[in-house]
C-alpha positions in Angstrom: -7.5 -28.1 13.2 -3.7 -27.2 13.3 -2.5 -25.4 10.5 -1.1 -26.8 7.9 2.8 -27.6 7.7 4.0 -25.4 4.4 6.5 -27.4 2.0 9.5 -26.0 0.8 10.7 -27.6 -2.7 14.5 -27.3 -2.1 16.7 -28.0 -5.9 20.6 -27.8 -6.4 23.0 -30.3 -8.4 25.5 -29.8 -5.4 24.5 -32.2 -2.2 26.2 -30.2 0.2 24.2 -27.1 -0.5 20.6 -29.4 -0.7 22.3 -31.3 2.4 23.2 -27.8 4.3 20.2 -26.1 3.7 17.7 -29.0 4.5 19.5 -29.8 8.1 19.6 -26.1 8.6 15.8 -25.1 7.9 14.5 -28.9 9.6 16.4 -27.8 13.0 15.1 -24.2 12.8 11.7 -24.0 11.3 8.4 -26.8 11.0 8.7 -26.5 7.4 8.6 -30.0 5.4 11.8 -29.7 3.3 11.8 -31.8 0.0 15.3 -31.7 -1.7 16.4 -33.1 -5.1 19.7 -32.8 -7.2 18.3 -33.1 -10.1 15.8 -30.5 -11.5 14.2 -33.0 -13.8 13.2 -35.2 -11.0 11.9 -32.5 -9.2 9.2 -31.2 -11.8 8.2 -34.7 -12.0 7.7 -34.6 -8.4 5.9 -31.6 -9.3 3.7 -32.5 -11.8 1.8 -34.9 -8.9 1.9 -32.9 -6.0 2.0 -29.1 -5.2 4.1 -27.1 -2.7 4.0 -24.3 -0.6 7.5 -22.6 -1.8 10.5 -23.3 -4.7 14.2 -22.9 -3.8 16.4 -23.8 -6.4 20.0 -23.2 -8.1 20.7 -21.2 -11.4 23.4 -23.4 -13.0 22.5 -27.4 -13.0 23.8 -29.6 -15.5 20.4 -31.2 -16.4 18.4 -27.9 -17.3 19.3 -24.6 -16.3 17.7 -22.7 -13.7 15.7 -20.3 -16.2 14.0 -23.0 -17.9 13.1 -24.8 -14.7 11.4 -21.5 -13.7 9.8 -21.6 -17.0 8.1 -25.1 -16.1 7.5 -24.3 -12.6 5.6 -21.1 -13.2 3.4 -23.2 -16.3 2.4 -25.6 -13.4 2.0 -23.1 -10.4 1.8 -19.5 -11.6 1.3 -17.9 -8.0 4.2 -20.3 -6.9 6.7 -18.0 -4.8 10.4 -19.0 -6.3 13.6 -18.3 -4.7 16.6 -18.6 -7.0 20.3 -19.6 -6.0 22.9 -17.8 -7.7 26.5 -17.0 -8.3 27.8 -14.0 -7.9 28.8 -13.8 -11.7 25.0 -15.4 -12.5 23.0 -11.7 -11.4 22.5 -10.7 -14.8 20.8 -14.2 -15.3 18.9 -13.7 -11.6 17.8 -9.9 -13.0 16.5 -11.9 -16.2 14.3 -14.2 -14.2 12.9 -11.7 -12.2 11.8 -9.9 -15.2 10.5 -13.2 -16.9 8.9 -15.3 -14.8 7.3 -15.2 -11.2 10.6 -14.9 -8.8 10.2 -13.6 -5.3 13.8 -12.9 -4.8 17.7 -14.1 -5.3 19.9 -15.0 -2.9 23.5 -14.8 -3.8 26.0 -17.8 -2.3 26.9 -18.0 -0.2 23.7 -17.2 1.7 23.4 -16.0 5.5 21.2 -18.7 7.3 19.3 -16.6 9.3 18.7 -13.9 6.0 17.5 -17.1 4.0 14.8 -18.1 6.7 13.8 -14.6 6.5 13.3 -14.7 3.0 11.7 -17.9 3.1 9.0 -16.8 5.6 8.3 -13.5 3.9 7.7 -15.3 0.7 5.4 -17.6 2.2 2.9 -14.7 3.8 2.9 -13.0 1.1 1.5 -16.0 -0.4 -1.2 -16.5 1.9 -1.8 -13.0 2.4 -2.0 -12.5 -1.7 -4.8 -15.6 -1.5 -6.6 -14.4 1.1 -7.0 -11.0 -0.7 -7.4 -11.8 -4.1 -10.5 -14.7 -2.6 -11.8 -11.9 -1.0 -11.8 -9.8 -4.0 -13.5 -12.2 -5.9 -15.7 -13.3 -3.3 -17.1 -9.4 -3.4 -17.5 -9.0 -7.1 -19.0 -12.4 -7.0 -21.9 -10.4 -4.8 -21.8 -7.3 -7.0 -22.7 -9.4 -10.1 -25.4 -11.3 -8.3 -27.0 -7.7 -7.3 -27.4 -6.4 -10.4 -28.6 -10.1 -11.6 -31.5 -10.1 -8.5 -32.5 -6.3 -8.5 -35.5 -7.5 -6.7 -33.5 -7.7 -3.6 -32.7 -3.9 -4.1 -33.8 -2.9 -0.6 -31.8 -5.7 1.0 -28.3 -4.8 -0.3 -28.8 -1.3 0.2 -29.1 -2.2 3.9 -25.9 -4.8 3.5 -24.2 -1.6 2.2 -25.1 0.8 4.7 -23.9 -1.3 7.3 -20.4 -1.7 5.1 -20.3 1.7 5.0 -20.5 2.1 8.4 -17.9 -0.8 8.8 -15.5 1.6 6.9 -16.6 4.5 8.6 -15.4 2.9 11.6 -11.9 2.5 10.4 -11.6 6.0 10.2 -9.8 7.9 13.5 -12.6 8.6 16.0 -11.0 10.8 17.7 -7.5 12.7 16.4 -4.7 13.3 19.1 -4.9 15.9 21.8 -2.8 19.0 21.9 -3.1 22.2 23.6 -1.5 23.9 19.9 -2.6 21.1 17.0 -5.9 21.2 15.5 -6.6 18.2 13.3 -10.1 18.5 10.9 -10.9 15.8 8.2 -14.1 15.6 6.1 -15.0 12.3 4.1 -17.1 11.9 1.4 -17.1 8.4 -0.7 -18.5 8.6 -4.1 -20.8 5.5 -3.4 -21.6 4.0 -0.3 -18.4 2.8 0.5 -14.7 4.5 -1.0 -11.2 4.1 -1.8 -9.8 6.5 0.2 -8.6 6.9 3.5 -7.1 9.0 6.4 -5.4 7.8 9.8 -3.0 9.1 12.3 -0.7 7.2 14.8 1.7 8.3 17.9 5.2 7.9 17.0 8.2 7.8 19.3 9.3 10.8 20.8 6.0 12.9 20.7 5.8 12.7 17.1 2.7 12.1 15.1 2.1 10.3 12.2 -0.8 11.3 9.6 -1.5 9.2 6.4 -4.0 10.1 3.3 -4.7 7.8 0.8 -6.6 7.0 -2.2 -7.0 3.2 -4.0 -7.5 3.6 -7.5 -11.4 3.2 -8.4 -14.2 3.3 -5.8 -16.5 1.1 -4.2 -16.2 -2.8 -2.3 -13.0 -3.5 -4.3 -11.4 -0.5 -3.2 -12.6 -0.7 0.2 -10.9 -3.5 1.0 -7.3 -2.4 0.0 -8.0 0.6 2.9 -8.2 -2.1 5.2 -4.6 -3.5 4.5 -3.5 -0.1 4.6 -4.7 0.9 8.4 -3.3 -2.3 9.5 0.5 -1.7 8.0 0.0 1.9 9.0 -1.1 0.3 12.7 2.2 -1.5 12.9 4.7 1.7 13.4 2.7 2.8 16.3 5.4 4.1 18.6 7.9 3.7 16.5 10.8 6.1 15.0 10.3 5.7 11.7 10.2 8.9 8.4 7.7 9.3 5.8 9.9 8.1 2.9 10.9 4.3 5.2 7.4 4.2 5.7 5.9 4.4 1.8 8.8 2.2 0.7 7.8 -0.6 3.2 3.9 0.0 2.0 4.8 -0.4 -1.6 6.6 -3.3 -0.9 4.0 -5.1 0.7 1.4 -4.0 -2.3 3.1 -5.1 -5.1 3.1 -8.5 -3.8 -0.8 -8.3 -3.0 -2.6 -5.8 -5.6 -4.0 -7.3 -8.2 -3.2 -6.2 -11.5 -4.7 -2.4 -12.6 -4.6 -1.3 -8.7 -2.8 0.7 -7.5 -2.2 3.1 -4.0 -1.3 6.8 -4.0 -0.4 7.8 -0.4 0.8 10.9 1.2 2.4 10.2 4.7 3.7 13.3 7.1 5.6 12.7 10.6 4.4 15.8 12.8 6.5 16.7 15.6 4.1 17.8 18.7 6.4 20.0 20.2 8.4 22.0 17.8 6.3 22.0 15.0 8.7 20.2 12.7 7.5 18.3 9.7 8.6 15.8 7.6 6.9 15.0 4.0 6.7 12.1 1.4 4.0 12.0 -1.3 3.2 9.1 -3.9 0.8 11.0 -6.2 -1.6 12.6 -3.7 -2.2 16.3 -4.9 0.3 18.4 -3.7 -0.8 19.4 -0.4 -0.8 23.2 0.9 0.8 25.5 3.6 -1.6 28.2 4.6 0.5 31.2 6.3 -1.5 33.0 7.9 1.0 35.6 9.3 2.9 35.7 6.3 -0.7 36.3 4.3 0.5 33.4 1.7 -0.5 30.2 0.8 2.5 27.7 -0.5 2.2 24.3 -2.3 4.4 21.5 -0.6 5.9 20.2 -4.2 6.5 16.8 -3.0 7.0 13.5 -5.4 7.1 9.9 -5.6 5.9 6.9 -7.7 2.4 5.4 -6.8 2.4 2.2 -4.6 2.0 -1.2 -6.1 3.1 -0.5 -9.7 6.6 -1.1 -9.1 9.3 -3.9 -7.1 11.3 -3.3 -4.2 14.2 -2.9 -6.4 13.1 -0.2 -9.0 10.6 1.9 -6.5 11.3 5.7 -6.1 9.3 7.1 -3.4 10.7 10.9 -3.9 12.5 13.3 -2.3 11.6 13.6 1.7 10.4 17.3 2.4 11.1 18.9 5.5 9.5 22.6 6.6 8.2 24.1 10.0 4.8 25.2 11.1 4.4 28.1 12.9 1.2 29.8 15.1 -1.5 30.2 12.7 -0.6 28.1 9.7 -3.0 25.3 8.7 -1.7 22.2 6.3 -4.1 21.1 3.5 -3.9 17.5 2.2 -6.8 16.4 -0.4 -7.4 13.7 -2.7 -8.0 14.0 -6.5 -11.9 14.4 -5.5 -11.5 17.6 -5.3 -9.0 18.9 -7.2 -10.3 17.2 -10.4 -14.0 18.6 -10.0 -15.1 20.1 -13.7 -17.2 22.9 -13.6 -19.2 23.8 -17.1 -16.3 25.8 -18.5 -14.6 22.2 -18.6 -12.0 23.7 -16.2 -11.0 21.9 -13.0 -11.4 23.0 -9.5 -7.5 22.9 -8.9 -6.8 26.3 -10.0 -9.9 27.8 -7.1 -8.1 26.3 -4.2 -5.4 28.4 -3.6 -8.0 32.0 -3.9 -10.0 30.4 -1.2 -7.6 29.3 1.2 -6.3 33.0 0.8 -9.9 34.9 1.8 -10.0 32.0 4.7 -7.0 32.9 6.2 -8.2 33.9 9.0 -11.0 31.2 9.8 -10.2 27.8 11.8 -9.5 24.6 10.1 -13.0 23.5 10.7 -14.8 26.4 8.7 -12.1 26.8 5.9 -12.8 23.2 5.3 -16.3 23.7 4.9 -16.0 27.0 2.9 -13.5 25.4 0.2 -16.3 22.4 0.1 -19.2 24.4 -0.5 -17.4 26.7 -3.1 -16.1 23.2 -4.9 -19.9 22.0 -5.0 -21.0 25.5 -6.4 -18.0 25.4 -8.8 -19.0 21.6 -10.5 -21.5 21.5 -13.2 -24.2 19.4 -13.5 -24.5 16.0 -13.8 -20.7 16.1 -12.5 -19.6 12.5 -12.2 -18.1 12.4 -8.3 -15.2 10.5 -7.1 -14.2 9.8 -3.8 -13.4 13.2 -2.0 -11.3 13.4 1.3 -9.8 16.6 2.6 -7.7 16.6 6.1 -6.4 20.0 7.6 -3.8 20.5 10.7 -3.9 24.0 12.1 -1.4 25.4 14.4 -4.0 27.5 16.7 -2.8 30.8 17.7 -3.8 30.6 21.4 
């Protein structure tokens, strides 16, 4: 069955811009374009039959474009809405934005090939946001009918080992080959199946990218945002792109598909293979550590940024990029709030033990300091200790 043809909703008082704008997207695109002058007709219209995507003017003479919003948004709140505007109307556009659903302005007059940009972003993320948030609900749906049929206990442990080895098979099998890189990562999900993740792509010019992230909660819910997140990461494979380029394009895509209360911290370094260079940008994963080995120091990486999916496009900070160099010897520590948070009976967290450990392991691989700072974290917690999701990836320069 062919898919079906999306319907773009096309409203401005002026006939030359509907006119324009119709011939323009009918030539260019397989979009059905509907186009009225007058706003009232077009709720009418509306009110008996839905459409895929909204385009429509600020100023019209009828009702202005605000209110029109208003009565669009009561029919179809996950409507995507492009507004029209002046160049003296962006304090009206900035209002809409921050009052009802509007996926972007476009100032007149537009660039034709910008606006059919626009248009087919707005309409994947559309889908894209369905898709997920069916899915979403689709999984609780099956969380609330386990804990209504605990007689089938046995059976969906079984459906969740074999999630969890779904997941497990999202993580990197293998990390990338180097006669001088080391890469280590253990994984440990609170239930069967966790919110956190760990990849690593080739980049152009022998670079290497490395992400760590953690979705807010644990468990099915949070385990399907990690999917959405290998496949953006997947998409710069080969490609010259920095840390801070690539956390602004993930925010951008989860803000339009999160739902509300989830949100993304992400870490993301670019690893030159050959010199050892590194660039940084962090969006609330702990601040990871450079172990010095020759030096005999260990040295936090104090990097920033505002978590993904809490904020637009237009208002998100991803932080100041870092930049430092490796040398022989030196190991990088990334973790997730696992195992920094981990309370031990004097109510004190496992932060403050990280940095005396990585000191009396100087001298170990990646491998074993790994292990050492995970057994000393598991002696540290006190009983009854309520686990979260723990993930720890180490790069070491080897020495040989």
């Amino acid at each position: 069955m062919p898919p079906k043809q999306p319907t773009v909703l096309l409203v401005d008082d002026e006939e030359m811009v509907t006119t324009t704008l119709s011939a323009y997207l009918t030539l260019e695109t397989d979009y059905h374009i509907l186009t009225y002058q007058s706003p009232t007709q077009a709720l009418r219209y509306l009110q008996r039959s839905p459409v895929d995507l909204v385009i429509t003017d600020f100023l019209m003479p009828e009702m202005d474009g605000l209110h029109f919003l208003f009565e669009v948004q009561k029919l179809y709140p996950e409507m995507p809405i492009i507004l029209l505007t002046g160049y003296a109307d962006k304090r009206s556009a900035i209002k809409a934005i921050n009052e009802v659903n509007l996926f972007q302005y476009v100032e007149k007059p537009w660039d034709n090939e910008h606006m059919k940009l626009i248009i087919r972003n707005a309409l994947r993320h559309k889908t894209l946001k369905a898709v997920l948030q069916s899915k979403i609900s689709e999984l609780n749906g099956l969380l609330r009918e386990r804990e209504k049929l605990m007689q089938q206990h046995e059976m969906l442990r079984e459906e969740l080992a074999l999630a969890r080895e779904v997941q497990q098979s999202m993580l990197p099998g293998y990390f990338p080959e180097h006669p001088h890189l080391q890469f280590v990562a253990h994984y440990h999900p609170a239930l069967e199946i966790g919110g956190d993740f760990y990849d690593t792509i080739p980049l152009a010019d022998g670079k290497i990218g490395v992400l760590i992230a953690d979705v807010t909660g644990h468990g099915i819910q949070a385990a399907l945002i990690t999917v959405l997140l290998k496949s953006a990461f997947a998409e710069w494979r080969d490609e010259e792109i920095s840390p801070r380029d690539m956390l602004v394009a993930f925010n951008t895509l989860l803000f339009r598909v999160l739902p509300t209360n989830i949100f993304v911290a992400a870490l993301i370094l670019v690893l030159d293979s050959e010199t050892n260079a590194c660039q940084l940008a962090n969006s609330g994963i702990p601040h990871p550590f450079h172990v010095k080995r020759n030096a005999g120091e260990v040295q936090r990486i104090p990097a920033n940024g505002l978590l993904l999916g809490i904020a637009d496009e237009d208002t998100f900070m991803p932080g100041e990029e870092r930049t430092f160099q490796l040398e022989r010897g030196d190991k990088l520590l990334f973790y997730t709030d696992g195992l920094s948070e981990i309370e031990g009976q004097d109510q004190r967290q496992f932060e403050n033990q990280i940095v005396p450990i990585l000191l009396k392991t100087l001298d170990l691989p990646a491998g074993r300091a790994l292990e050492a700072l995970e057994k000393s974290a598991r002696a540290f917690s006190k009983p009854g200790h309520n686990w979260d999701d723990m993930t720890l990836l180490a790069i070491e320069v080897t020495s040989e």
